[in-house]
N, C-alpha and C positions, 0 to 999 in steps of 0.2 A: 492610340498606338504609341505616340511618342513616350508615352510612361512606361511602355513595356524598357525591363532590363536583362529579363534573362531570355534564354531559349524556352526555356520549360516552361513562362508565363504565355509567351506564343502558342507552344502547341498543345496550350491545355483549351486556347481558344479557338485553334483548328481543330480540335475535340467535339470542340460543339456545333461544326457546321452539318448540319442534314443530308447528306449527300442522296438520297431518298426522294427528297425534294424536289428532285432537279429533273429525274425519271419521270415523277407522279405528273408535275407540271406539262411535260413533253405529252404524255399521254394526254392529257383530261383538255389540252389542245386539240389534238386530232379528234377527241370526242365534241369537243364544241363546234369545229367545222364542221360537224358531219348534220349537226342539228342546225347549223342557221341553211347548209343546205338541203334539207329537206324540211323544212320553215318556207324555205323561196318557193319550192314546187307547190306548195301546197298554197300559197298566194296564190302561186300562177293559175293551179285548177281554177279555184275559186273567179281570178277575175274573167277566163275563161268562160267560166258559165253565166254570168251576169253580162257579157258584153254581147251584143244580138244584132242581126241584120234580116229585117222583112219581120222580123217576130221570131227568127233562127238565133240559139245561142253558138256564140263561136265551138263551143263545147260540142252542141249537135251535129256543128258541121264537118268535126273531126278532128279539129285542132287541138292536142294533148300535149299536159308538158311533160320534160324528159323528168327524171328522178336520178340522181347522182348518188353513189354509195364507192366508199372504200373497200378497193377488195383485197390491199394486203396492205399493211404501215410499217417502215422498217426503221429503228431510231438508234442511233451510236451517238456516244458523248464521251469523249474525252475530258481530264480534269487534273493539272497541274498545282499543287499545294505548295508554295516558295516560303522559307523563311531565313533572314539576315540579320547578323546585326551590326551595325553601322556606327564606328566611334573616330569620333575625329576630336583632335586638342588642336586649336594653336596657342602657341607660350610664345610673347617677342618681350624682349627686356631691353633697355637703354641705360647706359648709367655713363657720369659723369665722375669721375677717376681724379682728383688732384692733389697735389702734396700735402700732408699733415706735417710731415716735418721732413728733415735727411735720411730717414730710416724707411719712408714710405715705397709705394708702388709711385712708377711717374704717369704723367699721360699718355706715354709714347706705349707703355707694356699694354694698354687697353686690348689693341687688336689680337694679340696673343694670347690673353688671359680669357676672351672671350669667344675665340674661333675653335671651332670643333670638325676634325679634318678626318675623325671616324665615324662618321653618322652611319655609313652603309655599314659599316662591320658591327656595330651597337646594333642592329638588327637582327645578327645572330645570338643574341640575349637578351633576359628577363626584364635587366635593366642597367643603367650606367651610371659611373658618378665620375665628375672632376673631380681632384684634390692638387690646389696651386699652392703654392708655399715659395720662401725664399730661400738658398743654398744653404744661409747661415742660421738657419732657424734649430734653435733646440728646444725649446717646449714641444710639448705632447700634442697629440691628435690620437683622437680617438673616433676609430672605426669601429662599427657594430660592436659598441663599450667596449672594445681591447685597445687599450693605448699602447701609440707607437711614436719613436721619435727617431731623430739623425744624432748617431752612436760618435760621439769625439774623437772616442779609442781608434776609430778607425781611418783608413786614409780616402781621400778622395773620391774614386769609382764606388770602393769597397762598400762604404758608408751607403751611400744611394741605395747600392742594388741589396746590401744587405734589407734598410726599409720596405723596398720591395719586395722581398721574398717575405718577409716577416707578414706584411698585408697579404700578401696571397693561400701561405699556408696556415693563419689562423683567423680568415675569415669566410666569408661565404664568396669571398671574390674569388674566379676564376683567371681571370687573365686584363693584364696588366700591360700598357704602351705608356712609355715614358717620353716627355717632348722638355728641349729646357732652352729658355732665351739667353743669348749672353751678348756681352761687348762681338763686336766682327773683327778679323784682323781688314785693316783699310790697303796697308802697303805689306809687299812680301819680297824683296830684294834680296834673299837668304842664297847662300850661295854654298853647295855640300851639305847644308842642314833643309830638313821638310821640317817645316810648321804649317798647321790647317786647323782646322775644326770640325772635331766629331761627336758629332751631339750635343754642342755647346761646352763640350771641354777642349781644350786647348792639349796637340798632340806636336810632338816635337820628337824626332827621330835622325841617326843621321841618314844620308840622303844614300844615293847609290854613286856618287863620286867625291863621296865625303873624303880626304885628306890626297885625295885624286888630283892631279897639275892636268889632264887636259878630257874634254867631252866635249862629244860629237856624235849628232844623232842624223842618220841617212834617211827619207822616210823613200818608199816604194812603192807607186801603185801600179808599174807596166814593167816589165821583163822583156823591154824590146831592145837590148846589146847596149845599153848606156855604159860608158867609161866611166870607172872612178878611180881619180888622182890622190890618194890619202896625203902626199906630201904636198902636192899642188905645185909641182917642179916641172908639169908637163912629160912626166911617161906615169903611162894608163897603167893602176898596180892590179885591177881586176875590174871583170865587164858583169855588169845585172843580165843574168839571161838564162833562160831555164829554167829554174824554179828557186822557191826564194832559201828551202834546204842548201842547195848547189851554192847559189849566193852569199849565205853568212859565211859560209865555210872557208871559200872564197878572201871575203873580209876578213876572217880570224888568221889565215894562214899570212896576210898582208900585213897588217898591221900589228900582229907578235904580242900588242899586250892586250886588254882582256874583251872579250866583244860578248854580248846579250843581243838577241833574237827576239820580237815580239810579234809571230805573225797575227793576221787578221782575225783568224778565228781564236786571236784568247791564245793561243798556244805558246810558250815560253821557251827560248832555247837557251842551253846555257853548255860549258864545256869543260867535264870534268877532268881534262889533262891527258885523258883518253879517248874521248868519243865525244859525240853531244848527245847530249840529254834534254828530251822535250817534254813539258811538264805543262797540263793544262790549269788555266788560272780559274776553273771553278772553283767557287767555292761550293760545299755542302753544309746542309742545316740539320740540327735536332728535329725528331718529331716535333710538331705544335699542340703537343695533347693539352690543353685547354684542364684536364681535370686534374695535371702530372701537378703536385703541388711540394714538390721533393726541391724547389727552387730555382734555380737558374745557373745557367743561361735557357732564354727563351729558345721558341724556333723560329724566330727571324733575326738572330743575334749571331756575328761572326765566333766563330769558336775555334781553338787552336790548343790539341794536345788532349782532345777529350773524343772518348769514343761518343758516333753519331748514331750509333746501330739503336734502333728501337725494337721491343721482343724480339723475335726469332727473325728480322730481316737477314734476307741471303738474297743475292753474294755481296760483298763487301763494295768497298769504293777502289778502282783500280786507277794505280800513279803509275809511272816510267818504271822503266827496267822488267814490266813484268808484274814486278809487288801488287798487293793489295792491303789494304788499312780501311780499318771503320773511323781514323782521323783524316780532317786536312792535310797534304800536303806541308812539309815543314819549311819549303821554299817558296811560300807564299812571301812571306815579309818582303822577298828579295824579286818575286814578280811585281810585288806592289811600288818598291824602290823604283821598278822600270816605267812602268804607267804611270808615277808620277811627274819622271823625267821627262814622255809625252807627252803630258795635260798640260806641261807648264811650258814646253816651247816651240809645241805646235799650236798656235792659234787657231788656225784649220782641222786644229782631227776632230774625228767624232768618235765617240768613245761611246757607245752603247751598255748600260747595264741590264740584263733580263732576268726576273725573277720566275721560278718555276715551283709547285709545291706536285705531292704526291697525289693521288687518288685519292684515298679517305680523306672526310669530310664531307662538307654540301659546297657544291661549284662557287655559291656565291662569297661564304669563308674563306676559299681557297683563293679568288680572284682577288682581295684585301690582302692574304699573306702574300703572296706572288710580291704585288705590289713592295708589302715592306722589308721582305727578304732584297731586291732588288734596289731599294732606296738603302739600308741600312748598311749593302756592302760599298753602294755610291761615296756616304759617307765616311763607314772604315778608312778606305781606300785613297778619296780625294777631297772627304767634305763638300760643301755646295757648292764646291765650281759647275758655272750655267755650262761650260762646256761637255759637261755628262749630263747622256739620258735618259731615263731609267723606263722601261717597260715592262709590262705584263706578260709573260709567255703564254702560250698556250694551257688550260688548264682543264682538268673536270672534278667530276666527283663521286663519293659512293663504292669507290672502290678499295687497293689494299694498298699497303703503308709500301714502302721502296724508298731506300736510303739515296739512291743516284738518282732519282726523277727531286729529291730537295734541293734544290740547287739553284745560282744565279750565276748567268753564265755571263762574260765582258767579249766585248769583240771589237773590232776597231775599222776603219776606213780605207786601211792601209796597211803594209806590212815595216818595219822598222829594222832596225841595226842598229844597240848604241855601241861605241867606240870609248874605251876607258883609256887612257895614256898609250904607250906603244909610238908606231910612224905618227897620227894623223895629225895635223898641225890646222889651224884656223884658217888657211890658204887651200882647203880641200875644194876638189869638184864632186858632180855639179854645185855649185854654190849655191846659195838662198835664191839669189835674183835670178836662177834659168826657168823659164817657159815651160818647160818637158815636165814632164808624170814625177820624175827622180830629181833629186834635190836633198843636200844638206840642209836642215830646219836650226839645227844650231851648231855651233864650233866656236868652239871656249877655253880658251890657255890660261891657266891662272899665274899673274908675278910673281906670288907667295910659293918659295920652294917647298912648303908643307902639305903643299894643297889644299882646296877647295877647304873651309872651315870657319868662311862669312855667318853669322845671324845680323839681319837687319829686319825687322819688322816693326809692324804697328799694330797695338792692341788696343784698340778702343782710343785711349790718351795716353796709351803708355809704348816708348818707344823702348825696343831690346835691341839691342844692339852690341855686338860681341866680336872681337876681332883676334883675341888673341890667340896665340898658337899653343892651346892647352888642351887636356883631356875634355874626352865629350862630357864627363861626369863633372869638368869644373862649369862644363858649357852650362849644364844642368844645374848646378849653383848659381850662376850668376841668375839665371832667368829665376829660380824661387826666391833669389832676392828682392828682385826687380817685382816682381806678383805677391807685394807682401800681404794681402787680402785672400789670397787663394790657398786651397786647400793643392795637394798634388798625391800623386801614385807614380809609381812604374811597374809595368810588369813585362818582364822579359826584358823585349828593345822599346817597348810602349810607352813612352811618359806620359803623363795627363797632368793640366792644369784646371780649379775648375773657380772662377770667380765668384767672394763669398754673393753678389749681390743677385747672381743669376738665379732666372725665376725656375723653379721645377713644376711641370705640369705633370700627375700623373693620370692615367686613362683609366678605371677600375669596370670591369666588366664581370657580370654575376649570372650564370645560369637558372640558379635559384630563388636570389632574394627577389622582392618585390621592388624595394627599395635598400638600397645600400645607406646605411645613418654615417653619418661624416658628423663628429662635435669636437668645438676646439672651446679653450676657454682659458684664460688666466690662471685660474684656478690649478689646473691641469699640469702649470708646469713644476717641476722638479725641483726647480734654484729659483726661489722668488726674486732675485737677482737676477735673474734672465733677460734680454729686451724683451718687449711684446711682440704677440706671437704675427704672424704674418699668413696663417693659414686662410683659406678661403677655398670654398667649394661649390660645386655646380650640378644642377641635374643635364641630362643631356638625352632628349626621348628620341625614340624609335622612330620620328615620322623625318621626311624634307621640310615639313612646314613648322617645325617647334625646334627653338633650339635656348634653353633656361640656364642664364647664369645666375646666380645667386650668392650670395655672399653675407658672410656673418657678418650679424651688426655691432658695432664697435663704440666703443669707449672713447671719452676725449680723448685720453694718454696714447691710444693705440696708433699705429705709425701710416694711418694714411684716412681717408675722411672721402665717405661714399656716400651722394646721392644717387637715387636710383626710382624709375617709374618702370610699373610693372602692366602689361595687359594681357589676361589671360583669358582664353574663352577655351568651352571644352563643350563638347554636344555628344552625347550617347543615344544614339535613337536604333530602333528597332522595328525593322520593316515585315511584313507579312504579304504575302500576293496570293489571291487566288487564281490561276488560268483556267480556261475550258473552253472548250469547242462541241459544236453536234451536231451533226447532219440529219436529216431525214428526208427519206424517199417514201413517195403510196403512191395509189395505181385508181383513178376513178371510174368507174364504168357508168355507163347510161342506162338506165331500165325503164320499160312502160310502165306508167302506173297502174295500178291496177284493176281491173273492169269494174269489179265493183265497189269502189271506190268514185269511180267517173259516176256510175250510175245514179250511187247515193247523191253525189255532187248534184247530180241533176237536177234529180226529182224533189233538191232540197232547197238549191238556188234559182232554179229557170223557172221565171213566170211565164204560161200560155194563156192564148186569149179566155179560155176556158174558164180560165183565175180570176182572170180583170171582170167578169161575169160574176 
């Protein structure tokens, strides 16, 4: 059996079983009992008649034996025929990573070049492949023989996603997850400016009290009459009570200059000189059509300015005032300004992100998108601060597409108020240090009559540091001077920095191939002037128990130097079972033997004295 490999060699051998067999046997049983019992009676005549008392055989004295016969036999057999076939690989790999020179991989990038964080989603395809490479890499790689590289012409994000599109729409790759290691910022003392990390590029934005002289964030978790002092001069300018609409209102009418709302469920208030305006901070996603090969953005990628409608989805996405739009929200930027202002000076909040996708699909696809829909707006939004948590919504599958059910929704712990210049001064109540549910979390005057427009940060080993009272755009100069190794972008209010040394992992996932071919080689590049290349590539199977890195073998010249011990075992077997069961019932009766039968018996075994004469 273990050499069987196909189905069709199995059941050309359950072909040959007799099922006939099994019947005949049943039967030609019940005919063999029937002969060893009537074999015993006819002993028993026999020693009957030979056995005598006074010269009487026990036969004459009447003693006869019974004769047994079947008078009905009833036989049923059931018969289960099973076949499987059974294939198991495990693949473990170990390698040891050290410097070839200053252009190399180090020891430390091991666990990232080797860790594989989509094994469950690699299930919903053919097959997978890594492709790791360096930022700065411009030689070729060549996927299923189409070579691809990272375009100069282009800027920072541009470049990346461009390679990625180009792998997806002229190869058999279907869908595509990008991961990239970089420097961490260590210190963040920026004050009016947000810098973070998203996706390993470096984002720098102004903040939401960027050239702002005073902030002040209230948080709220009870509406039970607490006083709030804005001037901190001991008379009460407005009480939290009723509900937290009632409340900002309250705040905004006090304090005269500009007040932001962020209640608990995600909801954003803001005042447009007339009314307030409450605008919810979901985001929505593209379909995830896996076969859409028209390019990017993905669907678990934030997008802004771009219809989300896939075919005929109805109805639309519905924002404030009424409207409806198949885009985001355009005051997203400015809800995200507000969240960030939370993450960074509430220590205590909890800031939940939830991912949700549509109905089509299979549950188990859907349950991975959730997931990265939910991480990638984390990202967006705040980068890896451990203070955000991202979850999985509720999800299924099998059903139809719906533009509002795409979505990762934020919600928070508590309800807020920030305070932008106006009355409130650093001397507000309640203050940080009260006991009660309410409480100022921060209050912040800045000496600089320009306001807020500190950079102080740490990027790995490089400190940015920027104080002067200049355009955000010279802000932005300084810092591309300072990152004279990185590549950058803007788009919109968006900066991106992205360091040439950062590793890019990409995810490659295929419907159809068997195997996805990844070949790099010297040869391959463009400008024999080039460094050497840095590409390297991985399988990544289907199972918990295999996970295959592998890596092209290298050259002395090439910039990093790979031992590696590989242990692979793979077992393909093919199992066969036959079941069956069978009962049977019969019915024996007792009959006398027959007269003459006994008679012969007599006259043929009973000796009389007459004889012995």
């Amino acid at each position: 059996m273990s050499n069987l490999t196909k189905f069709s060699e199995g059941a050309a051998i359950l072909q040959q079983v007799d099922v006939s067999d099994i019947f005949k046997n049943l039967a030609l049983g019940i005919a063999e009992a029937q002969q060893k019992l009537d074999d015993n009676s006819v002993a028993q005549v026999i020693r009957l008649s030979q056995q005598q008392i006074n010269g009487v055989s026990l036969l004459q004295l009447g003693f006869a034996p019974v004769f047994y016969a079947f008078q009905y036999a009833d036989i049923s057999a059931s018969i289960n025929l099973k076949m499987a076939m059974k294939e198991s690989m495990e693949f473990g790999f170990g390698f040891d990573l050290s410097i070839a020179n200053k252009k190399g991989y180090k020891e430390s990038d091991r666990q990232f070049i080797s860790e594989n964080n989509h094994e469950e989603f690699a299930q919903e395809f053919k097959s997978s492949r890594t492709l790791t490479f360096k930022a700065k890499e411009r030689n070729t790689v060549k996927v299923e023989n189409k070579s691809f590289r990272l375009k100069e012409d282009l800027q920072a994000l541009h470049r990346v996603e461009d390679l990625e599109d180009s792998i997806v729409s002229e190869t058999s790759v279907d869908y595509l997850i990008r991961e990239v290691q970089s420097e961490s910022i260590r210190e963040n003392r920026s004050e009016g400016i947000d810098i973070w990390l998203e996706g390993g590029f470096i984002r720098i934005e102004e903040g939401l009290a960027y050239k702002k002289k005073t902030l002040g964030v209230l948080k709220i978790r009870d509406y039970n009459d607490d006083d709030v002092d804005l001037e901190g001069d001991g008379s009460n300018d407005f009480t939290i009570s009723g509900s937290f609409n009632d409340t900002v209102d309250l705040a905004r009418t006090e304090n005269t200059g500009t007040v932001y709302g962020v209640r608990r469920d995600g909801t954003f208030f803001k005042y447009d000189g007339a009314a307030w305006v409450e605008i919810s901070s979901t985001l929505h996603f593209l379909h995830d059509n896996i076969r859409n090969t028209s390019g990017r953005p993905r669907g678990h990628e934030v997008v802004y300015g771009s219809s989300l409608r896939y075919g005929t989805e109805t109805p639309p996405l519905t924002h404030h005032g009424g409207g409806t739009s198949w885009e985001n929200h355009a005051d997203h930027a400015l809800i995200h300004r507000a969240l960030r202002v939370i993450n960074r000076y509430d220590s205590s909040a909890v800031i939940t992100v939830t991912g949700y996708t549509d109905d089509s699909g299979s549950v188990s696809y859907n349950e991975s998108l959730a997931m990265r829909r939910a991480e990638s707006v984390k990202n967006h939004i705040f980068g890896s601060s451990p203070a955000v948590r991202t979850v999985q919504g509720t999800v299924s599958g099998g059903g139809t597409t719906d533009v509002n059910k795409r979505k990762a929704t934020i919600t928070l712990d508590a309800d807020y108020i920030v305070f932008i210049d106006g009355n409130i001064t650093e001397d507000a109540t309640p203050e940080k240090s009260s006991s009660g549910p309410n409480k100022f979390i921060h209050l912040q005057t800045t000496p600089v009559a320009s306001g807020f427009h500190i950079l102080n940060a740490s990027y790995g080993n490089i400190a940015l540091e920027y104080t002067q009272d200049s355009s955000f755009e010279q802000i932005l100069t300084y810092v591309g001077e300072q990152l004279e190794h990185y590549s950058s972008e803007t788009r919109e209010s968006r900066h991106y920095f992205l360091h040439n040394e950062s590793i890019m992992k990409f995810h490659l996932f295929s419907m159809d191939s068997e195997d996805i071919s990844i070949d790099y080689s010297r040869e391959e590049s463009l400008d024999t002037n080039e460094t050497e290349d840095t590409f390297m590539s991985g399988k990544t199977m289907n199972s918990s128990s295999m996970a295959q890195e592998t890596f092209k073998d290298v050259s002395k010249d090439n910039t990093f130097a790979l031992g590696a011990n590989v242990d692979f075992r793979m077992a393909k077997q093919f199992e066969m079972s036959m079941e069956g069961n069978a009962s049977m019932s019969a019915r024996l009766v007792a009959v006398p033997a027959p007269e003459s039968f006994l008679n012969f018996v007599q006259n043929t075994f009973v000796t009389t004295d007459s004889d012995n004469e």
